[in-house]
N, C-alpha and C positions, 0 to 999 in steps of 0.2 A: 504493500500500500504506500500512496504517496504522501508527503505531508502534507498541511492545508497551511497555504497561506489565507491571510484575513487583513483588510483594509476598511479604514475609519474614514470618513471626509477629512477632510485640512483644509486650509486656508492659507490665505497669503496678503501682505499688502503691496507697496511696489519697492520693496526692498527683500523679501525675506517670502519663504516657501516652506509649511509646515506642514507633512503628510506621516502619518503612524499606522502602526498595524502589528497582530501578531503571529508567531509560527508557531503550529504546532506539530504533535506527534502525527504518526498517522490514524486516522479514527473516523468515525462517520457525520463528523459535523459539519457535511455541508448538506447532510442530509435531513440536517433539525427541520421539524416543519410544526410551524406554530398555530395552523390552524385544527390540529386533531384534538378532539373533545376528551373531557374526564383524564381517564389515566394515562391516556397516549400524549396528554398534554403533558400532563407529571413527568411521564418518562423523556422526554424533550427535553423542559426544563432541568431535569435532576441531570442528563449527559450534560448541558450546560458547563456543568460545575464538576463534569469529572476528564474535563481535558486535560490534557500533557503537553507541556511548551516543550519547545526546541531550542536553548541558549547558544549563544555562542556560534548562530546558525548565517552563512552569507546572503544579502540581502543583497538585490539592486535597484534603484531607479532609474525609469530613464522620465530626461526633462528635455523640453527643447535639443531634441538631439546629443543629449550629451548622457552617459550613465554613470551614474552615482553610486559607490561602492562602500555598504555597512555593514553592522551585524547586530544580531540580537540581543540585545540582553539576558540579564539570568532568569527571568520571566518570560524569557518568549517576544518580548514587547521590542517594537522597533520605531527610531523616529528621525527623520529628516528634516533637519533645519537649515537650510541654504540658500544663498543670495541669489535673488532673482532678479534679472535682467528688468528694467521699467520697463512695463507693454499699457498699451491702450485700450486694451480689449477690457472686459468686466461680465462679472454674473461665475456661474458654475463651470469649470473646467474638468476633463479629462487629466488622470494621471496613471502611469503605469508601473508595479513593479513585481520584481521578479526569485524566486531561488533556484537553486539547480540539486537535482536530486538525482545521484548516480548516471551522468553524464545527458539527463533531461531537464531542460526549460519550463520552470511553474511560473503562467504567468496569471498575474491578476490586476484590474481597474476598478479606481472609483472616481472621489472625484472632490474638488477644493473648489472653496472659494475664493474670489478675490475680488469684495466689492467696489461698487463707484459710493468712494463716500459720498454720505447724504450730512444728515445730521444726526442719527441717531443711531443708534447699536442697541441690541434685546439680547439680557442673559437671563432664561429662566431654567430653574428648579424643573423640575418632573412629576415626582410621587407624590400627591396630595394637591399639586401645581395646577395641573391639568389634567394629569391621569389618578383616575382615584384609587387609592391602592390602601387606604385605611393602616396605615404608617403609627398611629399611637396604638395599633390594638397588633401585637407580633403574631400571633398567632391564626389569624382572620389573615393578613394581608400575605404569611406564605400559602395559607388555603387557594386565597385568589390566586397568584401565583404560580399554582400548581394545577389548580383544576378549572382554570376561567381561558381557557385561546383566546389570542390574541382579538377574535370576531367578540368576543362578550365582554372584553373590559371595555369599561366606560370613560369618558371624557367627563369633566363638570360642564353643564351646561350652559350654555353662550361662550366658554372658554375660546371657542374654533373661532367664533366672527370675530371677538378681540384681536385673537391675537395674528389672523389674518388681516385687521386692520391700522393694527403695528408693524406688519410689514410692508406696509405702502407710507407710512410715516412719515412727513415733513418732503416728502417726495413729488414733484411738479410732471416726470414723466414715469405715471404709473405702471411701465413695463418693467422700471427699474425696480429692484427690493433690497430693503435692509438685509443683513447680518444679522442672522439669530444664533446664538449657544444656548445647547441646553446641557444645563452644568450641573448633576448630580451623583449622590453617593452612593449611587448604581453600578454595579460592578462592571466591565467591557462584558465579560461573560451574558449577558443582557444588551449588549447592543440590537444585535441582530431585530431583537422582538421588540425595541422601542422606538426603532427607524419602521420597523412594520403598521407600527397601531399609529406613528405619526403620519406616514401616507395613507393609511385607510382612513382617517379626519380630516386628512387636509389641511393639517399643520402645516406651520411652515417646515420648508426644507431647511436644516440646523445644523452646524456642525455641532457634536456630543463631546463634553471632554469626561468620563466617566473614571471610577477609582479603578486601583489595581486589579487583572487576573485573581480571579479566587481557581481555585486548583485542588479543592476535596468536596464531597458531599456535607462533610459539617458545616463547611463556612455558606453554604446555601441557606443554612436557616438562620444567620448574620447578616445577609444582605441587606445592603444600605443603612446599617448602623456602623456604630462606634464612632472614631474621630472624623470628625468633619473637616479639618485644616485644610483636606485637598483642595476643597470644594474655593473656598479662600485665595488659595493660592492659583489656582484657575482664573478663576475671577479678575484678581488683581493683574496677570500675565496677561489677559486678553485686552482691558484695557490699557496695557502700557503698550501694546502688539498694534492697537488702532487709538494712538493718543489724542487724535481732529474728532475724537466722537461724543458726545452724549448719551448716556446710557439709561436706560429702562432696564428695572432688575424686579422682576416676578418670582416668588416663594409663597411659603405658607408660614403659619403658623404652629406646626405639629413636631419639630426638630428646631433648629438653629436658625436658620434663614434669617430672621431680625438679627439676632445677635448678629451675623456674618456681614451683613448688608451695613449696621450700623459701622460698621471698624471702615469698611470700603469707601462710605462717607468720609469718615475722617481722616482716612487717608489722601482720597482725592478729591478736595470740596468741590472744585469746577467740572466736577465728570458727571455727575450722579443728577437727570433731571428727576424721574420718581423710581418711587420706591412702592410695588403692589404684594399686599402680602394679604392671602386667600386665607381665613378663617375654618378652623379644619371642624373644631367641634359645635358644641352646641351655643358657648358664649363666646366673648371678647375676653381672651386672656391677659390679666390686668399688667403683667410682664410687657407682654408684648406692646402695650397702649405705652408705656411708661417710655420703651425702647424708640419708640414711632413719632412719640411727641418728642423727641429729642433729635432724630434726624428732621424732623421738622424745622426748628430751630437752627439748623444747618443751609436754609432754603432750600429743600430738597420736599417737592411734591411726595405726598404719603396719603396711600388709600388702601384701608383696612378693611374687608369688604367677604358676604358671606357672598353673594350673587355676583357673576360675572356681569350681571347688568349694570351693579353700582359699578363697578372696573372702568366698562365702557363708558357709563357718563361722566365717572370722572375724568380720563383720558381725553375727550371734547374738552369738558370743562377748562382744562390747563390749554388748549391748542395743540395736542398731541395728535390728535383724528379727528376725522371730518363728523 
């Protein structure tokens, strides 16, 4: 059997070319398929989480005619950072790359952005964000998880027209679209199935920067807890990566996201236009209110909001969307 290469979107501005992805052993994951019901679901998800990286493994890119030569990390994990020629072009590109496996060529494509700035940049959250994944109750949201295909999890309702109408943001020729990241503590092992359910909505198209390879079936009933930092530090890198932007940063309430957003504030007072953070339970956590009137004070637009509806009006409201 051969190994599986695996590619993530990337992005680019007009200096710099950031494309990643992982290798693995040989195994049947590209045969995961997320729409089988009940326990054929389970067993999907659960190979997920029992793949085998290939460290130490030779990678190439090719870019503009030219190939790029790396290797993998001790994870599997691979990631090209390199200076890219100014071009004129803009919107979603082609990318290629490659291993070589006992004197055959694996190749595989996906695909980078590299927007026409506008005025604004969207980083959002995932789990409770948009996709309701019940994130305060451990036990419910690996059920869904395991036995909901990707056809039966749920979006929060009006989430789609938002955030479809932040991607035409502050934009005069609506062909063009923002930059969206969706930046959670979602492990890559879980790409696959969240690039699926965001095209079957009609999300925007996002580049994902998601946490490390998990690589046992224990750490599956961990997903998307513990330390949060990465999420953080993502964040901060994307906007020092597009520094002419203005950001919109979407989370919830049910983990960190205020906390995280607040520090990002205060790091970059001129960056940050608002701040939407989704109300997961049944009230207004008084943490969070505390946390929110304080980037507030920052001039930093904040909408606390259980309905994607209050979202949308307040996004009018400031001049954000039409």
């Amino acid at each position: 059997m051969k190994p599986v290469l695996k590619l993530y979107r990337g992005y680019a501005n007009n200096q710099e070319l950031i494309v990643m992805g992982h290798v693995f052993k040989p195994n049947s994951i590209s045969d995961y398929d997320f729409q089988k019901k009940n326990f054929q679901n389970a067993q999907s998800i659960i190979r997920l989480f029992q793949v085998k990286t290939k460290p130490n493994t030779d990678v190439f890119l090719d870019i503009n005619g030219t190939k790029i030569h790396t290797k993998t990390l001790e994870d599997g994990y691979f990631k090209f950072c390199i200076p890219l020629k100014e071009d004129t072009t803009f919107g979603w590109k082609k990318y290629t790359v490659s291993i070589v496996h006992e004197g055959e060529r694996i190749t595989a494509s996906s695909s980078y952005i590299q927007p026409k700035l506008g005025k604004f940049g969207f980083i959002s959250d995932i789990d409770d964000t948009f996709l309701i994944s019940h994130t305060r109750n451990p036990f419910k949201k690996i059920y869904i998880l395991l036995f909901k295909n990707v056809n039966k999890r749920k979006v929060f309702e009006d989430a789609v027209p938002h955030y479809q109408a932040l991607q035409k943001a502050g934009r005069t020729n609506k062909e063009e679209e923002n930059a969206f990241f969706y930046v959670s503590s979602s492990e890559w092992n879980l790409y696959s199935l969240i690039t699926q359910f965001t095209e079957l909505h009609k999300l925007p198209k996002a580049v994902l920067l998601l946490k490390d390879i998990k690589t046992s079936l224990t750490q599956l009933f961990f997903t998307g807890r513990g330390n949060h930092n990465h999420k953080f530090e993502k964040i901060k890198h994307v906007l020092e990566f597009y520094p002419e932007l203005q950001y919109v940063l979407l989370g919830d309430d049910s983990q960190q996201d205020p906390k995280l957003y607040e520090a990002i504030c205060k790091i970059f007072p001129l960056h940050i236009k608002a701040i939407y953070i989704r109300q997961v339970g049944s009230s207004k956590k008084q943490a969070t209110k505390k946390i929110l009137d304080n980037i507030t004070s920052l001039d930093v637009a904040v909408c606390y909001f259980k309905s994607s509806k209050e979202a949308i009006a307040h996004s009018k409201s400031i001049g954000l969307i039409d």
